[in-house]
C-alpha positions as CSV (number, residue, x, y, z in Angstrom):
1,X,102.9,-153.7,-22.5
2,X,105.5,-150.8,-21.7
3,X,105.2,-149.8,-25.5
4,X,101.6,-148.8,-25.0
5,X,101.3,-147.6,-22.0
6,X,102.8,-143.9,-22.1
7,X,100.0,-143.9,-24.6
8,X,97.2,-145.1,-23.2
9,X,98.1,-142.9,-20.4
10,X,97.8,-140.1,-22.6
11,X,94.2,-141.1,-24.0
12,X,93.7,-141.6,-20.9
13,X,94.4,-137.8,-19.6
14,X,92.8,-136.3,-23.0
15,X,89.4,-138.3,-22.8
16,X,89.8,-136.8,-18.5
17,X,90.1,-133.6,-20.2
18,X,87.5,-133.5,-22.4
19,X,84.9,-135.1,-19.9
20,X,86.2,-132.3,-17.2
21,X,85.5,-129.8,-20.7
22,X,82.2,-131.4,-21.2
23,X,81.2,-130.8,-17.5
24,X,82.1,-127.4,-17.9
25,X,79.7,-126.6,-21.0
26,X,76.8,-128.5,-19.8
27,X,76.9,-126.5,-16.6
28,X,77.7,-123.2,-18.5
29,X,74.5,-124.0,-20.3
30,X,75.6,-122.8,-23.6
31,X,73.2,-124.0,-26.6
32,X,70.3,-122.6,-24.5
33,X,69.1,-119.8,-26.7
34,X,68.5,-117.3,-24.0
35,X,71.3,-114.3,-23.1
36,X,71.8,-115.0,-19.4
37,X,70.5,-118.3,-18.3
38,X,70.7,-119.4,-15.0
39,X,74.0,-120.4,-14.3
40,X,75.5,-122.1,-10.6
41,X,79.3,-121.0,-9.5
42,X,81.9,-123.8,-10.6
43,X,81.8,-126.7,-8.1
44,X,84.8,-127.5,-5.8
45,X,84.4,-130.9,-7.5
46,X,85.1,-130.0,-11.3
47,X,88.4,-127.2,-9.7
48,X,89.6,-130.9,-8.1
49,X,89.1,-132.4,-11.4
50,X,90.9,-129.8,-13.7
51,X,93.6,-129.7,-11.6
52,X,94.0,-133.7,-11.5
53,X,94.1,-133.4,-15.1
54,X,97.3,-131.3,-15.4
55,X,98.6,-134.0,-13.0
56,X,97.6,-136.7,-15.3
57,X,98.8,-134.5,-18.7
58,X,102.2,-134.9,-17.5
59,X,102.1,-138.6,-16.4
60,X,102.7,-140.1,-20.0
61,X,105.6,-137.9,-20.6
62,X,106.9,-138.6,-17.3
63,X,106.3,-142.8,-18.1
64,X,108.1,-142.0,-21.6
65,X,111.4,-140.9,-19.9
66,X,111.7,-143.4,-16.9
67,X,110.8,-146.5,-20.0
68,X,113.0,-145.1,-22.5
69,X,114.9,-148.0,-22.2
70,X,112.4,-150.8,-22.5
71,X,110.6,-148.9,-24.8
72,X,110.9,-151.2,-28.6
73,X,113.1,-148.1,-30.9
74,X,110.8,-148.4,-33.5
75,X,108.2,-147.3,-30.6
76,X,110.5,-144.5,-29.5
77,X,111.2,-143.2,-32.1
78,X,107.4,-143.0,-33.0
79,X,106.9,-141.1,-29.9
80,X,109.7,-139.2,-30.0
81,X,107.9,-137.8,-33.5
82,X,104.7,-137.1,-31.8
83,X,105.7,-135.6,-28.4
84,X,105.7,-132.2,-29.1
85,X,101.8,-132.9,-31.1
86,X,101.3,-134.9,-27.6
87,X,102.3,-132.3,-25.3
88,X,100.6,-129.4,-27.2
89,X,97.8,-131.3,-27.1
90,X,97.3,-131.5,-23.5
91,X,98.6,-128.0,-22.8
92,X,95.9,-126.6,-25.3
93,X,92.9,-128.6,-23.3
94,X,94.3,-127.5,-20.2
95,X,93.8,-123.7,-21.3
96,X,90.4,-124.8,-23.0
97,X,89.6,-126.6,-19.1
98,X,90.2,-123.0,-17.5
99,X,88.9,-120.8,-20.1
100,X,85.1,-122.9,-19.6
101,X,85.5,-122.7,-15.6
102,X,86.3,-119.1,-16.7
103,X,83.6,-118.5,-18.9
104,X,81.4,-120.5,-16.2
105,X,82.0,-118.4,-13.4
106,X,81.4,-115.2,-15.4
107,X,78.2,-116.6,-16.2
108,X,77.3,-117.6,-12.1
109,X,78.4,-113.9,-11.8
110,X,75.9,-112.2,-13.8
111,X,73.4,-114.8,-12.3
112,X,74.3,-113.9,-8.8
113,X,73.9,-109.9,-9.9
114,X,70.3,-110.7,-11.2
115,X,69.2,-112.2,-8.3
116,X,70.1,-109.9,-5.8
117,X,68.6,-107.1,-8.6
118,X,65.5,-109.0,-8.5
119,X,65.4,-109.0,-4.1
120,X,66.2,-105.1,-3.5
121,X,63.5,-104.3,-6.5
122,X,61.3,-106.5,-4.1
């Protein structure tokens, strides 16, 4: 069981990631066809959830190092060969998670300017 579990931590963070991702680009409402849809201000809820997921991008790592002895070599030495495609990995998703909240609140920007264009023409 130690063998697998810095990786199934590690699908574990990446599938957190991409859901958190996924979240993003629904709410972003990309795919819509029009230029500026309506678009609400990134919840509290997905900031919580992005920043659990840099918590959890480092758990596997972190399990790696304090199992390195009861780790199987054969096992080590397969995720020793993988960590840096591991870690780069997470790290790019991370900057994927912000640049969607990113994108996302430039979006509930422009929404936020249209509506308080369409009450003063009023």
């Amino acid at each position: 069981m130690t063998d697998v579990l810095p990786f199934a931590l590690w699908v574990f963070a990446v599938i957190w990631m991409l859901i958190v991702c996924a979240i993003c680009i629904v709410r972003c409402r990309f795919g819509t066809g029009e230029k500026h849809p309506e678009v609400e201000l990134v919840s509290w809820n997905v900031i919580i959830a992005q920043v659990v997921s840099v918590l959890l991008a480092g758990i596997p790592f972190i399990t790696f190092i304090l199992l390195g002895e009861e780790i199987t070599p054969a096992v080590h030495a397969f995720y020793t060969q993988h960590l840096v495609i591991g870690s780069a990995t997470v790290i790019v998703l991370v900057f994927v998670e912000l640049m969607l909240m990113y994108v996302q609140a430039r979006r509930a920007d422009i929404t936020l300017i249209e509506r308080k264009l369409r009450g003063a023409l009023r």
